[in-house]
Backbone and ligand atoms as CSV (ligand in chain L), in Angstrom:
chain,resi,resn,atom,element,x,y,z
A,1,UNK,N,N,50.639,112.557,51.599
A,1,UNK,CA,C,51.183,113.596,50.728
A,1,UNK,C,C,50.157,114.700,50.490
A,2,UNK,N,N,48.801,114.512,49.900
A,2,UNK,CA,C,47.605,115.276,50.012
A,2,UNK,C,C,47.133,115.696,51.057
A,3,UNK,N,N,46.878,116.766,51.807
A,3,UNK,CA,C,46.279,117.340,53.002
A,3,UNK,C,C,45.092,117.239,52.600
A,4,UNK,N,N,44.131,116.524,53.364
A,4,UNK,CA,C,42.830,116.782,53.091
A,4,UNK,C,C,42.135,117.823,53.073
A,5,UNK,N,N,42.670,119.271,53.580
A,5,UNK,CA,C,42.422,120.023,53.346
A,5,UNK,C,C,42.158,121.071,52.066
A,6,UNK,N,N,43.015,120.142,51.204
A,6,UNK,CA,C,43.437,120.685,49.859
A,6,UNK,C,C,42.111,120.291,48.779
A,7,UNK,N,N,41.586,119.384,48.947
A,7,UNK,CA,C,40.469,118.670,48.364
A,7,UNK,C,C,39.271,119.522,47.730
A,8,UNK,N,N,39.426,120.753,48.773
A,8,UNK,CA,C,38.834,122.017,47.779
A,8,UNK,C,C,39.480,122.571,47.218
A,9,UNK,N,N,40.458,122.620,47.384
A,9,UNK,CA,C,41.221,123.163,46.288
A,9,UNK,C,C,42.315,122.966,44.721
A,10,UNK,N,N,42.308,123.297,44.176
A,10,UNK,CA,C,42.887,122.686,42.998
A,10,UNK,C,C,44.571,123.049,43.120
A,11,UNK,N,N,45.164,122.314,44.467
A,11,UNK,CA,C,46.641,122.333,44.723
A,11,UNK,C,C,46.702,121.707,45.436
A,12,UNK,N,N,48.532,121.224,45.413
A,12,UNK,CA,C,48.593,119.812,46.780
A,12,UNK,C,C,49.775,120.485,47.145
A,13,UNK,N,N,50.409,119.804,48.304
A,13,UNK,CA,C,51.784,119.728,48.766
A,13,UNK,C,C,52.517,119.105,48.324
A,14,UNK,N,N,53.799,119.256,47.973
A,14,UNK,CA,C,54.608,118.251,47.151
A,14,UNK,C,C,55.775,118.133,48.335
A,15,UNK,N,N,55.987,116.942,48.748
A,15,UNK,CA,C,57.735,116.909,50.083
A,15,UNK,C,C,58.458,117.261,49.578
A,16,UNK,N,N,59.440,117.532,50.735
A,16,UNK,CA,C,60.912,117.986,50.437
A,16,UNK,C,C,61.409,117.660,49.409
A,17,UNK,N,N,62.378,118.274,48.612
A,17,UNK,CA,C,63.214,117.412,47.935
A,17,UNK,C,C,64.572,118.075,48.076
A,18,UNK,N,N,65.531,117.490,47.453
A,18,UNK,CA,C,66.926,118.041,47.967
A,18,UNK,C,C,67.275,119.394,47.663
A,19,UNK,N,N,66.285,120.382,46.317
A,19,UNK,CA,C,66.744,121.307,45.660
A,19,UNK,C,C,65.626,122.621,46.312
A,20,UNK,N,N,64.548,122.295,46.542
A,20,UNK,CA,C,63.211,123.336,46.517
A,20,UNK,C,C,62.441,123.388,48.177
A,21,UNK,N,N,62.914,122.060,49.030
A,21,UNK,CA,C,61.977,122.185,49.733
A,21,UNK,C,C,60.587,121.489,49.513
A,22,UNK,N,N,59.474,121.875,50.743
A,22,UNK,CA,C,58.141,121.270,50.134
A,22,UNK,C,C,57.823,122.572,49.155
A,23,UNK,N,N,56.704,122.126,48.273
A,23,UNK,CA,C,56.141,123.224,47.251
A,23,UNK,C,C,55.049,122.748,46.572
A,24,UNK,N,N,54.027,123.749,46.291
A,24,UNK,CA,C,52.839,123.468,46.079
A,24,UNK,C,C,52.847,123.278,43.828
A,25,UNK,N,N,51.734,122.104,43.820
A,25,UNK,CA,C,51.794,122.035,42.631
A,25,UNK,C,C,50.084,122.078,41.868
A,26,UNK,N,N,49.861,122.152,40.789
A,26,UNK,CA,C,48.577,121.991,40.369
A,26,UNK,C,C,47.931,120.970,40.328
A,27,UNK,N,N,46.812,120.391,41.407
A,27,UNK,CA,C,46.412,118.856,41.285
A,27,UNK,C,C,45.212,118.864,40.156
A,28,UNK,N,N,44.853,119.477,39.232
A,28,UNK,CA,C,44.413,119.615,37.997
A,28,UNK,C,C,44.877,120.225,37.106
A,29,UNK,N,N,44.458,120.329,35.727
A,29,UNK,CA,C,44.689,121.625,34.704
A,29,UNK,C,C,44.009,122.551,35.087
A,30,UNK,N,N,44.283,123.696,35.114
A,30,UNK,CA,C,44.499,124.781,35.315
A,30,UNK,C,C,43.577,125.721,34.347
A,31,UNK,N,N,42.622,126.895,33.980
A,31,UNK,CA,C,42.664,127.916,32.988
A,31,UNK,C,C,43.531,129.065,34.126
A,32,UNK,N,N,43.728,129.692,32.769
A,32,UNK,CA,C,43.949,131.289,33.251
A,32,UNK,C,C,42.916,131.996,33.977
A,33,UNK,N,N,43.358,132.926,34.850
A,33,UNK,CA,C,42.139,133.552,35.442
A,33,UNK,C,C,41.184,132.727,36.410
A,34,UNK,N,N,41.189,131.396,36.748
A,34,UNK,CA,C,40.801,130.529,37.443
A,34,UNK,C,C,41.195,131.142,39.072
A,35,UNK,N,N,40.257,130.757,40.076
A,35,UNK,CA,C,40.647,130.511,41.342
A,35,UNK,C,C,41.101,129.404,41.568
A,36,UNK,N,N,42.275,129.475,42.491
A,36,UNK,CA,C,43.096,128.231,42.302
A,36,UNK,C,C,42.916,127.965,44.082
A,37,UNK,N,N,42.929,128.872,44.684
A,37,UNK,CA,C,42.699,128.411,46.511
A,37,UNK,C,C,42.144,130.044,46.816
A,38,UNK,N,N,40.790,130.025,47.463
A,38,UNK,CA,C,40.912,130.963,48.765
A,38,UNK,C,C,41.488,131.552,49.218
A,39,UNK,N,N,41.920,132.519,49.968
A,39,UNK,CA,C,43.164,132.696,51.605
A,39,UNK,C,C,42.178,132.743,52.482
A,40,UNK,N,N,42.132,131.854,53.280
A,40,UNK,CA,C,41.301,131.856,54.324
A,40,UNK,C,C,41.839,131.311,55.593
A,41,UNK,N,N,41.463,131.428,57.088
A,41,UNK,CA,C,41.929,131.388,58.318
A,41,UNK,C,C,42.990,131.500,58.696
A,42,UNK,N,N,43.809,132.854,57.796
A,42,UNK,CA,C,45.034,133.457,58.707
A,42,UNK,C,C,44.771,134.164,59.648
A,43,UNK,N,N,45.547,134.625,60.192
A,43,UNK,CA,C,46.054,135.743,61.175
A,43,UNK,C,C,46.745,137.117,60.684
A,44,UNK,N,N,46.143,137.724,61.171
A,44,UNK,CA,C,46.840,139.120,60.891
A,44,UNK,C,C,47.972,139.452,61.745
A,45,UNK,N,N,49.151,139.794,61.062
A,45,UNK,CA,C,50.631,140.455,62.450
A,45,UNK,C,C,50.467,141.529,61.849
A,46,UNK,N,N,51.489,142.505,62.714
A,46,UNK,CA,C,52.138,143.847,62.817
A,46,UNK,C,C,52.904,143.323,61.762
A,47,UNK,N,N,54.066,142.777,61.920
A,47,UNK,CA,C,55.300,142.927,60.966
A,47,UNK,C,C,55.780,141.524,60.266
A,48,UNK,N,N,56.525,141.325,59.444
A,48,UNK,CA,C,56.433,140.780,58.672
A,48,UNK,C,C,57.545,139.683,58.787
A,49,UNK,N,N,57.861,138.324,58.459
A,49,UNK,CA,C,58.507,137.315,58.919
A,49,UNK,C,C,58.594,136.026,57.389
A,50,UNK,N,N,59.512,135.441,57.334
A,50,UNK,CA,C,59.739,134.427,56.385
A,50,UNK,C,C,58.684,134.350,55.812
A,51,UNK,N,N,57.306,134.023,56.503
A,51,UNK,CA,C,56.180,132.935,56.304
A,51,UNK,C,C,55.139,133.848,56.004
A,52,UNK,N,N,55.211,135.276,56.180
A,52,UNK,CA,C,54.027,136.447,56.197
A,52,UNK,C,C,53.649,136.333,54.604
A,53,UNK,N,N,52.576,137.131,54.317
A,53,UNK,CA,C,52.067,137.754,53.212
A,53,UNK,C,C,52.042,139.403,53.190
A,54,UNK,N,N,51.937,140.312,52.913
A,54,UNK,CA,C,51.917,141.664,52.949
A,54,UNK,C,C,50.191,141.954,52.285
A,55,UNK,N,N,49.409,142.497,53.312
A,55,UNK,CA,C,48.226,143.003,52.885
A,55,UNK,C,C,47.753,144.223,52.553
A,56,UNK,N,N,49.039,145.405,53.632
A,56,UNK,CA,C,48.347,146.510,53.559
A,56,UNK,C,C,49.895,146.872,53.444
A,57,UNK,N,N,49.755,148.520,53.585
A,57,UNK,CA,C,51.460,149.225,54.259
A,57,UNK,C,C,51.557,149.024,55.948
A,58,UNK,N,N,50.428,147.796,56.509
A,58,UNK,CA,C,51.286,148.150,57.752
A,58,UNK,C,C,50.482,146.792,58.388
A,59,UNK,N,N,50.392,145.940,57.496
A,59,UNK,CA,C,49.369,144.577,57.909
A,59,UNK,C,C,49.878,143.440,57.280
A,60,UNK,N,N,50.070,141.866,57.899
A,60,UNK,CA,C,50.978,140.824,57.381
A,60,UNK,C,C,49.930,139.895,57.719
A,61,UNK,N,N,49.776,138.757,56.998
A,61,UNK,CA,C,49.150,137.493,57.161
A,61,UNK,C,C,49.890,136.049,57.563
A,62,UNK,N,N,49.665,135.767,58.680
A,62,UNK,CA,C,50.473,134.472,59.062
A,62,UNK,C,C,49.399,133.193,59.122
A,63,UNK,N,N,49.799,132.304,59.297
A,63,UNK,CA,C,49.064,130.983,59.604
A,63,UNK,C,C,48.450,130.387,58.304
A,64,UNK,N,N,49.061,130.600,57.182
A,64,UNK,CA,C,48.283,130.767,55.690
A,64,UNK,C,C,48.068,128.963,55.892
A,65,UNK,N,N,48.499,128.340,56.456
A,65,UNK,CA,C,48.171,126.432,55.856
A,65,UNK,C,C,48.659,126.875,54.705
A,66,UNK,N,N,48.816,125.765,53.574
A,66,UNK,CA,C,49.107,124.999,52.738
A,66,UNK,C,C,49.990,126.343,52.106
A,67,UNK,N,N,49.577,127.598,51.925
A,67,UNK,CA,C,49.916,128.322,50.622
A,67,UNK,C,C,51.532,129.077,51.735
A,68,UNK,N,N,51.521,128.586,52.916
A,68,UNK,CA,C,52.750,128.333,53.595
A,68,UNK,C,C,53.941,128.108,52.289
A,69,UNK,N,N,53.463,127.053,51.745
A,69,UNK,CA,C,54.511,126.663,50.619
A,69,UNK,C,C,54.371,127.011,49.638
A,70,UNK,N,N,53.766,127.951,49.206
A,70,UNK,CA,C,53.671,128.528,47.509
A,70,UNK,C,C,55.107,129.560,47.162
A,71,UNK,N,N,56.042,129.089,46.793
A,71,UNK,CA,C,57.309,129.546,46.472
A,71,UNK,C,C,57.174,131.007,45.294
A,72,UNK,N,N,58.264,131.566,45.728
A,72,UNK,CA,C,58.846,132.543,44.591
A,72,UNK,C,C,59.162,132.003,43.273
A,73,UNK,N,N,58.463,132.891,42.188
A,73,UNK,CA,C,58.798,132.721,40.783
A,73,UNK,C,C,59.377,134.134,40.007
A,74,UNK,N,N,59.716,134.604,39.687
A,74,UNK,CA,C,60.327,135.793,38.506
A,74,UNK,C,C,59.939,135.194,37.301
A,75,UNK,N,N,59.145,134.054,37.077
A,75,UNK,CA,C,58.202,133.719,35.746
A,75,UNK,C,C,57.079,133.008,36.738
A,76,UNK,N,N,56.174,134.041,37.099
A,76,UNK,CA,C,54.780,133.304,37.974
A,76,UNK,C,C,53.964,132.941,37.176
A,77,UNK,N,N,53.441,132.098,37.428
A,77,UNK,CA,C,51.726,131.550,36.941
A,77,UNK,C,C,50.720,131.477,37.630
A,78,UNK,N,N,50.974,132.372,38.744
A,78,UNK,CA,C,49.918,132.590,39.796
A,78,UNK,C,C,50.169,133.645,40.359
A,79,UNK,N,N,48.843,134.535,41.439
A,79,UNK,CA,C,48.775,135.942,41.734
A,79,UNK,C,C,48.611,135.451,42.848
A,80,UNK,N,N,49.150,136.122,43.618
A,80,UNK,CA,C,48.199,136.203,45.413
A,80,UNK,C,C,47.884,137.653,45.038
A,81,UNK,N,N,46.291,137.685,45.297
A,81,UNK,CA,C,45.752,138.684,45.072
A,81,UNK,C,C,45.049,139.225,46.560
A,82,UNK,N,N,45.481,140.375,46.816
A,82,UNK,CA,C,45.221,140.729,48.388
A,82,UNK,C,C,43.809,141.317,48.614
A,83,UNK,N,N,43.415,141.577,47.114
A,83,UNK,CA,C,42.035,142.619,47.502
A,83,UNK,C,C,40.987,141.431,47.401
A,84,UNK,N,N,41.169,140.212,46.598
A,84,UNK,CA,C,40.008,139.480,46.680
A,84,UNK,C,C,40.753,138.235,47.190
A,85,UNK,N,N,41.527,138.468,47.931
A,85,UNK,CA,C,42.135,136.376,49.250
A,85,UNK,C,C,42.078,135.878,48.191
A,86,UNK,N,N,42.943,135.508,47.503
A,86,UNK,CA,C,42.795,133.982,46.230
A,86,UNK,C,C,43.764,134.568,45.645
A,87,UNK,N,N,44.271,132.798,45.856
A,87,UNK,CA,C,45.242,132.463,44.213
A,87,UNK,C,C,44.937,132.183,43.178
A,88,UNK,N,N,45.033,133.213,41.856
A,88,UNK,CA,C,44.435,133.080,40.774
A,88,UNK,C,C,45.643,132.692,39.603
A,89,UNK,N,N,45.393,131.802,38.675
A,89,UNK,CA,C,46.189,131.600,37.176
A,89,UNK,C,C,46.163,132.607,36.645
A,90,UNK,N,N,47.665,132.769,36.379
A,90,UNK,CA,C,47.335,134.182,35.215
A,90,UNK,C,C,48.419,133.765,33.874
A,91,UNK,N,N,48.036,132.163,33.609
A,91,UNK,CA,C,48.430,131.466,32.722
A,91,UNK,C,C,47.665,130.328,32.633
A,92,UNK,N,N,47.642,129.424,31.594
A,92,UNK,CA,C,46.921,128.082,31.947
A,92,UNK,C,C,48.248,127.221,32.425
A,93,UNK,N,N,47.299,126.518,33.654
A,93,UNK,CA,C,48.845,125.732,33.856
A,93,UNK,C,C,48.190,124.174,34.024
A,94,UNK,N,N,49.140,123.163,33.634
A,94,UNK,CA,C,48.828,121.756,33.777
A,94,UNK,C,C,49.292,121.164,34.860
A,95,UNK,N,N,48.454,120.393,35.400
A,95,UNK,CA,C,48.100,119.510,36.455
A,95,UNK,C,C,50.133,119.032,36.535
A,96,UNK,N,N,50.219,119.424,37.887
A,96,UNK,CA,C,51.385,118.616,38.197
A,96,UNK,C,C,52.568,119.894,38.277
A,97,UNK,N,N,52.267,120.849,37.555
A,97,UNK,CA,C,53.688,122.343,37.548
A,97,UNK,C,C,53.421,122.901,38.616
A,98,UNK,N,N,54.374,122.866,39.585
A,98,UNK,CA,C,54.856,124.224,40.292
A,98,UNK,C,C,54.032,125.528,40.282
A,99,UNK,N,N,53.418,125.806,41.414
A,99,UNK,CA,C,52.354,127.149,41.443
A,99,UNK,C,C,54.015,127.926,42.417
A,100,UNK,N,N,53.888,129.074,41.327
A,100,UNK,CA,C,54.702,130.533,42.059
A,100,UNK,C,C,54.173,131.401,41.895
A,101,UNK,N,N,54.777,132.627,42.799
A,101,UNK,CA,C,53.752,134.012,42.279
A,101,UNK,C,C,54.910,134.929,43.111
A,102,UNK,N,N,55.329,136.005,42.627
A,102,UNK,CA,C,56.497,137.140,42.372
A,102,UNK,C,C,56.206,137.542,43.875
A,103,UNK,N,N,57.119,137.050,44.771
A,103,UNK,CA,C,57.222,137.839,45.737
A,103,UNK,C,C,56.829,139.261,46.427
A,104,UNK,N,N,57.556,140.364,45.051
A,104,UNK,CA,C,57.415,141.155,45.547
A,104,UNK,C,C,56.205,141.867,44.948
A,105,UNK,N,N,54.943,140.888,44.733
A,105,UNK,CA,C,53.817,141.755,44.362
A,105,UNK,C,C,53.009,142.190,45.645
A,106,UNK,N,N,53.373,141.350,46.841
A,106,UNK,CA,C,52.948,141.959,47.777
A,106,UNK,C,C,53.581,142.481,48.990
A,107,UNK,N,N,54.625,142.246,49.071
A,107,UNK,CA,C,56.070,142.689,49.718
A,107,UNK,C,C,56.736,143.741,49.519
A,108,UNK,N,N,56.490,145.154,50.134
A,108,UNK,CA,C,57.278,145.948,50.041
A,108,UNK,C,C,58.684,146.079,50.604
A,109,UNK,N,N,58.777,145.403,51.332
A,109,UNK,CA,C,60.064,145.323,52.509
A,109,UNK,C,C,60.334,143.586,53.022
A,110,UNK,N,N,61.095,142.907,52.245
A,110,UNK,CA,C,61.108,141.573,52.693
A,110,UNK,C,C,62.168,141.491,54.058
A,111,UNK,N,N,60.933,140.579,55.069
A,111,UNK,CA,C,62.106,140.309,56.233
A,111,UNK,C,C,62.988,139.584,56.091
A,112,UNK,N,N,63.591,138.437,54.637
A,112,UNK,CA,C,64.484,137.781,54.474
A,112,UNK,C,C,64.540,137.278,53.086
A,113,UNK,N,N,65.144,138.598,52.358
A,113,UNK,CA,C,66.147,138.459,51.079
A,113,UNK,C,C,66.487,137.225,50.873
A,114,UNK,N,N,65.967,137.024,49.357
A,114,UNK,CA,C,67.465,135.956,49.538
A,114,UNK,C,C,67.932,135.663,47.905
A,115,UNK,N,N,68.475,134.640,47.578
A,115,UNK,CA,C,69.305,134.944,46.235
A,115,UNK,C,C,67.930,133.308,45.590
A,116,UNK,N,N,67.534,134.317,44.623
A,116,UNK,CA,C,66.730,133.505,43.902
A,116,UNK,C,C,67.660,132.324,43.098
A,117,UNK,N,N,66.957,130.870,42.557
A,117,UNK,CA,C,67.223,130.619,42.208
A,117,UNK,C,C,66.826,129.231,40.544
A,118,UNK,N,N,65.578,130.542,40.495
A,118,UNK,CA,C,64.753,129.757,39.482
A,118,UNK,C,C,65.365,129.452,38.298
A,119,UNK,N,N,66.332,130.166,37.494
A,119,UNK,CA,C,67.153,130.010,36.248
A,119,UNK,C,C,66.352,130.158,34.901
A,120,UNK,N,N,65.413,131.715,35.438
A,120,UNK,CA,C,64.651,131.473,34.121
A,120,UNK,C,C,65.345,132.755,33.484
A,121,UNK,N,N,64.850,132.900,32.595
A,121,UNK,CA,C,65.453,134.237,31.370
A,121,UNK,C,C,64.923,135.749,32.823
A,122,UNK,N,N,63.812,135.863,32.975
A,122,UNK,CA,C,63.452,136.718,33.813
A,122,UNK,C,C,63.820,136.892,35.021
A,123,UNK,N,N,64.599,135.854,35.711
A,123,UNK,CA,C,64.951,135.659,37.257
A,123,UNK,C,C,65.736,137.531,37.408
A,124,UNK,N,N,64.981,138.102,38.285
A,124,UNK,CA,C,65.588,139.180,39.366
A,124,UNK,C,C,66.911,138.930,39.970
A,125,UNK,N,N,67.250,137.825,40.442
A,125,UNK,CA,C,68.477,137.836,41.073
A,125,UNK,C,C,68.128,137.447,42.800
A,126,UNK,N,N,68.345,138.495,43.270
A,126,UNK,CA,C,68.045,138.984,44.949
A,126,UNK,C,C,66.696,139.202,45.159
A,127,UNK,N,N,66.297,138.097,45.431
A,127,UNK,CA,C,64.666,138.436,45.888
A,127,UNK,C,C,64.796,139.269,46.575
A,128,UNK,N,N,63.699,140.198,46.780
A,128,UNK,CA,C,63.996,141.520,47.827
A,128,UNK,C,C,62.343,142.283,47.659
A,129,UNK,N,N,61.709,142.942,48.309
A,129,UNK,CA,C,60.496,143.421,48.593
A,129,UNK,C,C,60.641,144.495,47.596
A,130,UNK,N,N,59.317,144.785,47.023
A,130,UNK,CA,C,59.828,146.202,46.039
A,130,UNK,C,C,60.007,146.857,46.005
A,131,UNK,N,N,60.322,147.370,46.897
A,131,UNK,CA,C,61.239,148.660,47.538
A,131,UNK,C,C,62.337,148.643,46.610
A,132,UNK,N,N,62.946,147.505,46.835
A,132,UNK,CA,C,63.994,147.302,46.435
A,132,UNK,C,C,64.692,147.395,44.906
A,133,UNK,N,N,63.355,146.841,44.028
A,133,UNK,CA,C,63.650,146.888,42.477
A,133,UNK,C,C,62.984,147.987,41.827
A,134,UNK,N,N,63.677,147.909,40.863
A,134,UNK,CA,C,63.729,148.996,39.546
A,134,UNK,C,C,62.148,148.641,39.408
A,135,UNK,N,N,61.761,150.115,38.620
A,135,UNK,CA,C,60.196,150.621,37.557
A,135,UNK,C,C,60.454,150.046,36.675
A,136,UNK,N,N,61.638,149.227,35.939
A,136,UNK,CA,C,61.270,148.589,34.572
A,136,UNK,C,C,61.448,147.376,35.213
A,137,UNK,N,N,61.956,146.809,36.453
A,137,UNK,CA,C,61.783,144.902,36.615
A,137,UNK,C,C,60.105,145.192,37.328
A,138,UNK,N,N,59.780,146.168,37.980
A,138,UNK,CA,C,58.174,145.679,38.768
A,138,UNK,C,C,57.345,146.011,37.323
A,139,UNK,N,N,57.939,146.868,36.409
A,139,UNK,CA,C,56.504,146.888,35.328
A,139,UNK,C,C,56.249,145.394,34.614
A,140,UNK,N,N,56.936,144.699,35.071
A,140,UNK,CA,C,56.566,143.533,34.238
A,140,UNK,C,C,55.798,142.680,34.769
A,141,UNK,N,N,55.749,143.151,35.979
A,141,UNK,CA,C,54.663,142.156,37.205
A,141,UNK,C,C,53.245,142.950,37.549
A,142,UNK,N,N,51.857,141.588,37.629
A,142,UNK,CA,C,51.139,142.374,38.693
A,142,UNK,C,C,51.946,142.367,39.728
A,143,UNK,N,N,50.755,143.880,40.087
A,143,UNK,CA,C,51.781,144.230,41.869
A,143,UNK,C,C,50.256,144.866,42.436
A,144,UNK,N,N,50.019,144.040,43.295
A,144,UNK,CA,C,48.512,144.319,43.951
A,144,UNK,C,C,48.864,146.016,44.886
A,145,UNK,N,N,47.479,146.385,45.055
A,145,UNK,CA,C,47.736,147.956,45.040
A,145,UNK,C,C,48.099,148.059,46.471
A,146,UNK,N,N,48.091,147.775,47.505
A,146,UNK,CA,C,49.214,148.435,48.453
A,146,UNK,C,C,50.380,148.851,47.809
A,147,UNK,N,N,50.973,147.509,46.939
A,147,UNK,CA,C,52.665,148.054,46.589
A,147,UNK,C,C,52.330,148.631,45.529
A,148,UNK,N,N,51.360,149.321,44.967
A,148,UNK,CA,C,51.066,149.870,43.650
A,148,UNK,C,C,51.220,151.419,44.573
A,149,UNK,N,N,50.670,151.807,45.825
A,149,UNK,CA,C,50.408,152.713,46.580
A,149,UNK,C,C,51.443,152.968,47.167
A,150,UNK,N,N,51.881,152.562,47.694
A,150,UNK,CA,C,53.168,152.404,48.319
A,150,UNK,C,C,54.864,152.812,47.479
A,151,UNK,N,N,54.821,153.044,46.252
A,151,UNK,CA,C,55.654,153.458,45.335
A,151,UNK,C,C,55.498,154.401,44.730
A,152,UNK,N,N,54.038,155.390,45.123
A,152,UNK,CA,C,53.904,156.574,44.544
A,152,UNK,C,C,54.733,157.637,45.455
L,1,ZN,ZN,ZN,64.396,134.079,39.765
């Protein structure tokens, strides 16, 4: 169930299950503001695919290992932060919750929409790259500065 790979890091893989898929969870407590994993030994693409990350306006990250499975939240407790590679808490979270982080903080253009289905008070609806959503649903999110740049 643990990738040994994970062992530096303070997250595991969690299996399938009938509702979510695999998905990554906190294998400790958590502070806010904490590094929670690296991004380290991807690949850079041209364009962008299920599994990508968005780095620049014209640069995608594939081959991420583990953070492969770090799911969409519309209530995140985690950043993929593009200017410094790392997943950071931007809540305290306890050992065992679900690590998400808002899609479209680094996604301007998602290659595959889809209909969220977290059921929180904040849920967006239609996941979709931020292109797509309103100045009052992205003001409520970090949004790392490509898509900060990218909307001027
Ligand atoms: Zn949602």
């Amino acid at each position: 169930m643990i990738d040994s790979t994970s062992q530096a890091y303070s997250l595991m893989v969690m299996p399938d299950d009938d509702v979510k898929g695999k998905r990554i969870v906190a294998a400790k407590n958590v502070q806010a503001g904490e590094v929670i994993a690296p991004i380290v030994g991807y690949q850079e693409v041209d364009a962008p695919s299920k599994y990508t990350v968005q780095i620049s306006a014209h640069r995608h990250i594939d081959e991420l290992g583990l953070l492969t499975y770090l799911n969409h939240s519309c209530d995140p407790n985690v950043i993929v932060d593009t200017t410094s590679f790392a997943v950071i808490a931007i809540r305290d979270i306890a050992m065992g919750e679900e690590l998400g982080f808002f899609y479209p903080s680094t996604e301007w253009r998602m290659a595959t929409p889809f209909a969220c289905l977290c059921g929180t008070a904040a849920c967006v609806g239609v996941v979709d790259g931020a292109e797509a959503l309103s100045d009052e649903t992205l003001s409520r999110y970090f949004l790392n500065e490509h898509i900060q740049e990218l909307r001027r």
